[in-house]
N, C-alpha and C positions, 0 to 999 in steps of 0.2 A: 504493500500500500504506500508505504513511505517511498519508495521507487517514483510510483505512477505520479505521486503528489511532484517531488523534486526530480524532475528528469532534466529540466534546462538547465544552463546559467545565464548570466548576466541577466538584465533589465527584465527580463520576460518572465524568470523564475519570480522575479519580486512582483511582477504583477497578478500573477498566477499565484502567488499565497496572501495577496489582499485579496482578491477576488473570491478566494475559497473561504477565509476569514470573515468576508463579510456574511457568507451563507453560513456559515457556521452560528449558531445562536449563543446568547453569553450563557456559560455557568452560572456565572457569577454577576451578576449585575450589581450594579450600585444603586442602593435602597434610599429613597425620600419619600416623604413623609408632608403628604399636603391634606387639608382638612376641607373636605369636599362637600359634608354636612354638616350641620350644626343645630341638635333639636332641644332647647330649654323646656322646662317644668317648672310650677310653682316650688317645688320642695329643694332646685338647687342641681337636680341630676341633669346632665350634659350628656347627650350620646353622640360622636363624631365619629364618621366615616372619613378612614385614614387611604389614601394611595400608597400599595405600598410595588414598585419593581423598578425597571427602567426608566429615568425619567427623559431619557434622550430620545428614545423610540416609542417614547409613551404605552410601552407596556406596564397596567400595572393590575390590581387589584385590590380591592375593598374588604378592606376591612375595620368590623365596625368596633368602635371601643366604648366602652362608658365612662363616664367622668364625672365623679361626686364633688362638685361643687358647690358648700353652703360657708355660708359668716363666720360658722366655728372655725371649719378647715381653711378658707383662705386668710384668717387671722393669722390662722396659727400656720401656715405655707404649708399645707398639707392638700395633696389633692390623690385620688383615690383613683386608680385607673381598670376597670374589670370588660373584658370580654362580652360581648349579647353577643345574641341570635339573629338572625336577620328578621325573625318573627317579632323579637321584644321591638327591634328598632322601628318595625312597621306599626305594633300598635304605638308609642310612645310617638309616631310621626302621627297618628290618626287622634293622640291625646291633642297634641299641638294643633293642629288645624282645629279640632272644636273648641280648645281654647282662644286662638284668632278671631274665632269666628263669634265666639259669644257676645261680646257687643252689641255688633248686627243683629244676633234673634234676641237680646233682651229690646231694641228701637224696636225692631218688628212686633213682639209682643207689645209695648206700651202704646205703639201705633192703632195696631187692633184693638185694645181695650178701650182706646179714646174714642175710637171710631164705633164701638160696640155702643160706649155708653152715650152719644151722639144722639144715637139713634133710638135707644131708648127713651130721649129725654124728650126727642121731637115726640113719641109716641105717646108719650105721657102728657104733655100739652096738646096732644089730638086730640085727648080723650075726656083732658080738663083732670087732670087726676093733680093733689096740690102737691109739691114735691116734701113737704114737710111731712106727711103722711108718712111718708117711704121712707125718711132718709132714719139710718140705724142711730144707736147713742153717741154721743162724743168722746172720742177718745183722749184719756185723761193724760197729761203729762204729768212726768215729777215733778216741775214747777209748777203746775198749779194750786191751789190749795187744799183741793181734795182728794190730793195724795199724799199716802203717808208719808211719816217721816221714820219708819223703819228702818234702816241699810242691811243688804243683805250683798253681799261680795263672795265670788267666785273664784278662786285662786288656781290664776292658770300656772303655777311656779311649779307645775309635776312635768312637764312637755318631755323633760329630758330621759324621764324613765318609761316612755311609750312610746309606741312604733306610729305610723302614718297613720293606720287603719284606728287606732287607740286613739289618739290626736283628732281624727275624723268624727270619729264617735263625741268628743267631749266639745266639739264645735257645734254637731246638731243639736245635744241637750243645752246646749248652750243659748243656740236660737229658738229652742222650745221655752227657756224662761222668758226671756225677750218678746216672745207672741203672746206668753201666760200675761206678763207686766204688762202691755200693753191694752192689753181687753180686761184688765181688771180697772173696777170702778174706783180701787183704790190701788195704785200702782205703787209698789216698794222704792225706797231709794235703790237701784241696779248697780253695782258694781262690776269692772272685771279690771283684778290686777295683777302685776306680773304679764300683762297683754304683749309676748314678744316672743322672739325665735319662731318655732312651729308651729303655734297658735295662731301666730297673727302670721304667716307664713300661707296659710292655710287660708281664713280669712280675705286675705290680699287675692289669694288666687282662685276664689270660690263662689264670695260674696263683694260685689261691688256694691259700693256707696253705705255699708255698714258704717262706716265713719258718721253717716247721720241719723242714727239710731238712737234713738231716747235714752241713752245708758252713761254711765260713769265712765271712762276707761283710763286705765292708769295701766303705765307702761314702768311701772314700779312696783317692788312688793309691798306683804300687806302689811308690815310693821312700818314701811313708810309713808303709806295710805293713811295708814288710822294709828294713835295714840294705843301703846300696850292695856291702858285701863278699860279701852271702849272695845277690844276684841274679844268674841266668844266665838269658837272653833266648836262646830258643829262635827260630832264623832260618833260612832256608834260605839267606840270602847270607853267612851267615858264614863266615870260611875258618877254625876251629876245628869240631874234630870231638869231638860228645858219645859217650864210649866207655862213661861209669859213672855209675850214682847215686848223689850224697854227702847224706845224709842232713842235714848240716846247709847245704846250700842251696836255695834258692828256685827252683826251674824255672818260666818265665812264658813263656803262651803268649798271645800276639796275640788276641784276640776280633777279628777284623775280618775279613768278608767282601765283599771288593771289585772281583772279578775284574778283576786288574789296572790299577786307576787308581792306586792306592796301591803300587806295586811298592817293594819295599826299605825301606819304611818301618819296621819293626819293628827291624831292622838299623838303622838310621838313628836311630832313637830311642834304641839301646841304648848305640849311637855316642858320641851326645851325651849322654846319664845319665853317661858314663863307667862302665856294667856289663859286666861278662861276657856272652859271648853266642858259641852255639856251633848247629848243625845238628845232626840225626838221622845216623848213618852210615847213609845211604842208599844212597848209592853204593858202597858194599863187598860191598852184598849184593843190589842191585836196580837194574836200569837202567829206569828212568820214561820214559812215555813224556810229553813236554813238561816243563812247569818241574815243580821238586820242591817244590811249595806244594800240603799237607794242609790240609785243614780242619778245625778246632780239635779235635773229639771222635776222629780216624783218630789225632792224634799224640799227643793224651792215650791213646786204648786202646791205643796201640807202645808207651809208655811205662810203660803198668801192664803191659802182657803181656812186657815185660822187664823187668820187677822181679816178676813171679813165676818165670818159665824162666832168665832169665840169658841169653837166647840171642836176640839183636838179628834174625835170620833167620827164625828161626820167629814173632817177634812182627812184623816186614812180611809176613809170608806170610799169617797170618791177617785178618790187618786192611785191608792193602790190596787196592782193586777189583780186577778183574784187565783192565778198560780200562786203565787207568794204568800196569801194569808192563809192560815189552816182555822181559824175559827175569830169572828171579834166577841173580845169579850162581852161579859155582860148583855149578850143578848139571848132573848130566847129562838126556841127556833118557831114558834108563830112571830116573832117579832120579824125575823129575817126572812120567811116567807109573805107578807105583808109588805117588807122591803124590797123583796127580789121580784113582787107581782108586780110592784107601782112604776120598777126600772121597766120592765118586760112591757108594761102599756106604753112606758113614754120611748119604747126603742132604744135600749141604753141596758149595761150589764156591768156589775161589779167592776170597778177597773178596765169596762170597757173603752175609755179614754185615751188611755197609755196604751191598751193592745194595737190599737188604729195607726199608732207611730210611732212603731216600731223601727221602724228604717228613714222612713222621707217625710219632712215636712207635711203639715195637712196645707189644703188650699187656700184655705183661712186663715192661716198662718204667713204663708208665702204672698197673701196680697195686703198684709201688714208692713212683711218686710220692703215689696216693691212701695207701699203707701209712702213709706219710711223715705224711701230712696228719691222719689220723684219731690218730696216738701225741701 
């Protein structure tokens, strides 16, 4: 072989082993590295499509990388580099185009709606129908006077011991107190603090215009929010029992959804603040069935539905599922079937409330939130 290759000399052998060289393909090529895609997420994750071969014959191939990019790691010059699939990269591209794009269908919804309610309103002056009739009650700010001066605060300072999905969850209960405060005739003072990192992370890229939400938000914690004297840490391990609401304290509820990796930690936290910290009388009036840990929006709405009744009983009877309660106390069972005939005529079941919203906003909730957005 080596024969047939070199059989001349001079000029002609040198052109006859460029010529075969150049059909010969490289081994070895010289590797760059150009970034071809580039798909962002609200939570910080980067997935870039790298060229990787010949960059002079433009031979190359793709390959896709991920790249963990948030505030903690670029603080700290840390950045995380892991291999996908060509499948994560396609949904994680089909995340980002619906996020692009949700702007445009939230104008298209509030277009429609104005257009919807347009038309309504001509229909209702066809008819002579007086609009005062129709129109539902007012919705009470905290500034007004006929809301309480209770404080009740959420403490979103757990973010760091829970994952997206964890995170996700303590944002919807989150929006479920905010729709609860809002349709209450007496609306709590709302808190949210420590409102940073993946909370508000999350928020930023889920919920637009929550910035103008009837709410407190404080992007500090809660020993800098409120005076140590005025905090009580709401716990289910605490051996104090909350009997009353003192308008000049601070009730703070845990934001954290952990199912059980974190046990007592709220308690433990409140421990060491050196704050108050007291439990739901749950026990007085409800035997649960397993631990007595609510999730965040059940013991905000006990808490508003006893500061409008006065009556701790009737506000777990509404609120909580009826999985969880294995008996309330002090009732007979003609009592509770008298209670469970009069739910059953008005369309409604024990804890049927909370079973409805289980996952997504109700619709009545969501056109609170857009009320919220469009004021």
């Amino acid at each position: 072989m080596e024969n047939n290759l070199v059989s001349h000399s001079g000029c002609d052998d040198i052109s006859n082993l460029t010529s075969i060289e150049s059909r010969v393909p490289d081994l070895h090529p010289a590797k760059s590295q150009e970034p071809s895609l580039v798909i962002s997420t609200p939570q910080g994750v980067h997935i870039s499509s790298e060229k990787a071969g010949n960059a002079e014959n433009g031979d190359a191939e793709l390959k896709p990388t991920l790249t963990i990019r948030n505030e903690a790691n670029v603080a700290g010059g840390q950045e995380v580099d892991k291999p996908v699939s060509k499948r994560q990269m396609k949904r994680m591209a089909r995340h980002q185009k619906w996020l692009d794009l949700k702007p445009l269908r939230r104008q298209k919804q509030k277009e429609k709606m104005k257009d919807k309610k347009r038309k309504q309103k001509e229909e209702r002056e066809r008819l002579g129908i007086d609009e005062d009739s129709i129109r539902g009650p007012k919705l009470i700010k905290m500034s007004d006077p006929e809301a309480s001066q209770v404080s009740i605060a959420i403490d979103c300072g757990f973010d760091h011991l829970m994952n997206d999905m964890e995170v996700r969850k303590v944002a919807k209960q989150i929006q479920r107190c905010y729709a609860a405060n809002r349709r209450s005739p007496s609306p709590f003072q709302l808190h949210l603090c420590s409102f940073q990192n993946k909370t508000k992370s999350w928020f930023d890229g889920s919920i637009q215009g929550y910035s103008n939400w009837d709410v407190h938000i404080h992007d500090t914690s809660v020993e800098e929010a409120f005076p140590k004297e005025m905090v009580v840490y709401l716990s289910s391990e605490s051996e104090n029992i909350l009997q009353r609401l003192d308008p000049s304290k601070a009730y703070i509820i845990g934001g954290l959804v952990d199912h059980n990796h974190q046990k007592g930690l709220c308690h433990q936290t409140a421990v060491e603040k050196g704050w108050q910290h007291a439990q739901l009388p749950i026990t007085e009036f409800v035997e649960i069935n397993g631990r007595k840990v609510l999730t965040i929006n059940q013991v905000f709405e006990i808490l508003l539905g006893f500061a409008s009744t006065n009556n701790w009983k009737d506000s777990f009877y509404q609120v909580l599922p009826a999985r969880k309660v294995e008996t309330y106390a002090q009732d007979s069972s003609a009592d509770k079937a008298a209670i469970g005939s009069e739910e059953r005529e008005a369309g409604l079941s024990p804890g049927g409330a909370d079973q409805e919203r289980k996952e997504e906003d109700s619709c009545e909730e969501m056109g609170l939130i857009q009320a919220d957005e469009q004021s």
